[in-house]
C-alpha positions in Angstrom: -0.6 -15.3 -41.8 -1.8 -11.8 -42.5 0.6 -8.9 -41.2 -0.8 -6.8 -38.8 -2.6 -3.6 -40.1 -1.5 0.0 -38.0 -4.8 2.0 -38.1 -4.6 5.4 -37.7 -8.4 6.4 -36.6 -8.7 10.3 -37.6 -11.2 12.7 -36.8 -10.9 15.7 -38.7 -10.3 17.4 -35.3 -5.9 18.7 -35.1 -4.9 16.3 -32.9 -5.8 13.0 -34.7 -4.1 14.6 -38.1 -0.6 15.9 -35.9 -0.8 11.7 -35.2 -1.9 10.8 -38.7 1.5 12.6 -39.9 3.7 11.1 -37.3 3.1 7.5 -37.6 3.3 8.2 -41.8 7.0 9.3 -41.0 7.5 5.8 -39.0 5.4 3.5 -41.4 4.4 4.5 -44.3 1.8 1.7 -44.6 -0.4 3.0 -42.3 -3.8 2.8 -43.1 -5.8 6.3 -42.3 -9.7 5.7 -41.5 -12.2 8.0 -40.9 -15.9 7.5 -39.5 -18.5 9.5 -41.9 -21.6 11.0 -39.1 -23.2 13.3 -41.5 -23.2 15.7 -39.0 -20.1 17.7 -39.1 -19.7 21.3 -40.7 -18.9 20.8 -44.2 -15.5 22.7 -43.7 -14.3 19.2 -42.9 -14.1 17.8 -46.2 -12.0 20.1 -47.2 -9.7 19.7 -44.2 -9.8 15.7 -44.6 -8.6 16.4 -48.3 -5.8 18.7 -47.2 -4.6 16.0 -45.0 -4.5 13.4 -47.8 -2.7 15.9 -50.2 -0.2 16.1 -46.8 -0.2 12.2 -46.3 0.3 11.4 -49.6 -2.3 8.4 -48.4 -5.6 7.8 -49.1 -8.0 8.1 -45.8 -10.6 5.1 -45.6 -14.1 6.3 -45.4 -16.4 4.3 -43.2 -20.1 5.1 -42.8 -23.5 3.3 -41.4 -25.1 1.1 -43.2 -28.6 1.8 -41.5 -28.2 5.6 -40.9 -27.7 8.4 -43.1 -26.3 11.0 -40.5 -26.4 11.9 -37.1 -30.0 13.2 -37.1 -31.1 10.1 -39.0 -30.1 7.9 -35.9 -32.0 10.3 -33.3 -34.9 10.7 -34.8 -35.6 6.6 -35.8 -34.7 5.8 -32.6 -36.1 8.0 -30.8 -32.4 8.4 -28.0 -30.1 11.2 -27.8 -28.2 10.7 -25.0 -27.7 9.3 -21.8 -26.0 7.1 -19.0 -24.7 4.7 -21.3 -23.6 7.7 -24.1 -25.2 8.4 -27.5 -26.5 6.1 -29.7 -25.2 8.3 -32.7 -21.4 7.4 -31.8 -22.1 3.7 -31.6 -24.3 3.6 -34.7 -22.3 6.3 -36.8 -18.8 5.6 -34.9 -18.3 2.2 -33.3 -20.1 -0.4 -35.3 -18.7 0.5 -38.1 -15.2 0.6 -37.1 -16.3 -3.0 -35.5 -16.8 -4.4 -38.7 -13.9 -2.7 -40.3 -11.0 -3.5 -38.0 -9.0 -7.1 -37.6 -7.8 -8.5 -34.3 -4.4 -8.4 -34.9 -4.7 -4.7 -36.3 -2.4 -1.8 -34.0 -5.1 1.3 -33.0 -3.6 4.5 -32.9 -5.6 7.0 -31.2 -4.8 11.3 -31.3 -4.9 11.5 -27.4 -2.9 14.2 -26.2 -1.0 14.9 -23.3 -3.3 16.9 -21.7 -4.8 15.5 -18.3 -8.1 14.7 -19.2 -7.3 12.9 -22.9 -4.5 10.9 -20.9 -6.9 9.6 -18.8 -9.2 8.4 -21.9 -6.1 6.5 -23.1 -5.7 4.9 -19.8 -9.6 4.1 -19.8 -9.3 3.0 -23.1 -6.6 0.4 -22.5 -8.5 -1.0 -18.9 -11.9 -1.3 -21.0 -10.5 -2.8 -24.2 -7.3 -5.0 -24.0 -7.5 -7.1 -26.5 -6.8 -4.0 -28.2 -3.0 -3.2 -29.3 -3.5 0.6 -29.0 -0.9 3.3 -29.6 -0.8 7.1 -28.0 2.0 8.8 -29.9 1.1 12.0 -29.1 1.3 11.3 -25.5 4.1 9.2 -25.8 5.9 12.5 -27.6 4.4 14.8 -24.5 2.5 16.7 -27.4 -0.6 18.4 -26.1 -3.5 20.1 -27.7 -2.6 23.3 -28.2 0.7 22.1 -29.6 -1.2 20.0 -31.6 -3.2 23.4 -32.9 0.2 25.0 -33.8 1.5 22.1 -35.6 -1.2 22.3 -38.1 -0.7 26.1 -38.5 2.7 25.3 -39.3 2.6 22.5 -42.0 0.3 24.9 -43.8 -3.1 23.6 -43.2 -5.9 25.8 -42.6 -7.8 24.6 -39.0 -11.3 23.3 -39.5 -14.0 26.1 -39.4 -15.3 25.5 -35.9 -12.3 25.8 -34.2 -12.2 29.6 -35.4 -15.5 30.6 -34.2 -14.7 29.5 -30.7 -15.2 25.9 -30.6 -12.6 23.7 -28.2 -13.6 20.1 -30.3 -14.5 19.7 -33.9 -17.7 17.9 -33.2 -20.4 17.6 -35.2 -22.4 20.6 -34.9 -24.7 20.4 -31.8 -23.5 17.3 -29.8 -26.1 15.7 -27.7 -23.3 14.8 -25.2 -22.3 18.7 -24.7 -24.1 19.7 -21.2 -22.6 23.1 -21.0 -24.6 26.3 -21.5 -21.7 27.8 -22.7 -21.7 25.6 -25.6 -25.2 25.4 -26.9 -25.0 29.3 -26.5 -22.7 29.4 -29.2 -24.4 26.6 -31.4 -27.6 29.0 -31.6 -25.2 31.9 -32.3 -23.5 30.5 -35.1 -25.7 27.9 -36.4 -29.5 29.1 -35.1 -31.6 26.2 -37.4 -29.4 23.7 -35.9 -30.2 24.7 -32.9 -33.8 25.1 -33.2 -33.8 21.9 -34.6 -32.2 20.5 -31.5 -34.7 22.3 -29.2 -37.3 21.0 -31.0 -36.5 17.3 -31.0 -35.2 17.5 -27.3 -38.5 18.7 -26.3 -40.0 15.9 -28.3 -38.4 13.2 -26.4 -38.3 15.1 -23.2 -34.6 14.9 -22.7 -33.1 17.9 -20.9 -29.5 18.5 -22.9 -27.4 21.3 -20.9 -26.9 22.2 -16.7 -27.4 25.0 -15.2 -26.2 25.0 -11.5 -26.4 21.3 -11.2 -30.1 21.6 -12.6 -30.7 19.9 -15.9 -33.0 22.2 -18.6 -34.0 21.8 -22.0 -31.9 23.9 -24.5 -34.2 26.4 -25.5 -34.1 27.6 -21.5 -30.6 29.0 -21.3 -30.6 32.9 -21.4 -30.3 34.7 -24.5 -27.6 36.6 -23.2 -25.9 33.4 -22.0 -22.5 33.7 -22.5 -20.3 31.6 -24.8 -16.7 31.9 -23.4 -16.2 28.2 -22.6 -18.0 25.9 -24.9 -16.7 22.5 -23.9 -17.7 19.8 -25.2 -16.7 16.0 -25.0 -14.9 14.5 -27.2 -16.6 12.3 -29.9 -14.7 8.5 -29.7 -14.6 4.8 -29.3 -14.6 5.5 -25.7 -16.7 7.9 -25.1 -19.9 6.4 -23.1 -17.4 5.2 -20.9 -15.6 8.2 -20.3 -19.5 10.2 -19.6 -19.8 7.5 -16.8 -16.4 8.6 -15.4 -17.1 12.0 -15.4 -20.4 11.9 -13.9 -19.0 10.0 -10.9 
């Protein structure tokens, strides 16, 4: 019988990598895997590669079969998001970690102790347990900014988007994002992104962001809008399930 495989899914957001290092201190034949979208900022190869040099461990790349990036998947077919989430994270993120894992594989997940990613571990667990899943960070009462500091100290320079102001290393313009605040700062830092957004979201006639409970296509919010709390979901196995949380 085969031994069972500890996956460490990693994003190349802080938190994932903080859990990356501490199950490679507990069993050092982890396997690190990473789901390619084509649609992050480029920075992140270079933090993925400082994390291996860290690891000492390969990190498995896993990528679409059908789509090329993240804008390949909107514009074939035609969804960005809704109700049910974004098609980009199940085509770009889920199937392929589908066909990748094994049922007797362990999942651990960078959830941190903060409220909110508790409650995605907890959602995680109710809506998939067949599912051996491990939390370490919450488990070690690590939250995100910890997580943030951590990486400062084992000498790893933080992924580009985090400096300019961004709270989650998405990729650049997430059609899940519905604050103001956030797409703000996507025109201000990466304007053809941003117009390219506008311009597909008008094409498909899908309103993005919120403004006072009102939903409005991207291209609507103010100039001047301000861009002091871009929140924006996190990108995960879970997360259509978590948008249906939150919008209840």
């Amino acid at each position: 019988m085969t031994e069972p495989r500890t996956i460490v899914w990693v994003s190349a957001g802080a938190a994932s990598a903080v859990s990356a290092m501490m199950i490679k201190r507990e069993r050092p034949e982890a396997v690190f895997a990473y789901c390619h979208t084509g649609g992050e900022h480029p920075d992140n190869e270079r933090f993925l590669a400082d994390l291996v040099r860290k690891l000492n461990a390969p990190i498995e790349r896993l990528k679409s079969e059908e789509y090329a990036d993240t804008w390949d998947v909107w514009e074939k077919t035609r969804w960005l998001a809704g109700i049910n989430g974004a098609r980009c994270t199940t085509e770009l993120k889920v199937v392929p970690r589908l066909a990748f894992q094994r049922p007797t594989d362990i999942h651990v997940f960078g959830y941190t102790a903060d409220s909110t990613d508790v409650k995605r571990a907890e959602l995680l667990r109710a809506n998939y347990p067949e599912l051996a899943i491990e939390t370490p960070l919450i488990s070690a009462g690590i939250n995100k900014a910890a997580c943030l500091a951590i990486i400062k100290t084992v000498n790893i320079e933080l992924p580009i988007l985090y400096g300019l102001g961004f709270h989650n290393n998405n990729c650049i313009g997430c059609v899940k994002a519905t604050s103001p605040d956030y797409w703000s700062l996507v025109r201000k830092h990466f304007p053809e992104i941003f117009g390219r957004m506008a311009k597909l979201s008008r094409e498909l006639g899908v309103r993005l962001s919120r403004i006072n409970d009102v939903r409005i296509f991207i291209d609507e919010i103010p100039l001047d809008w301000p861009t002091t709390n871009p929140i924006a979901p996190a990108c995960d196995f879970l997360c259509h399930l978590i948008e249906q949380d939150l919008a209840k």
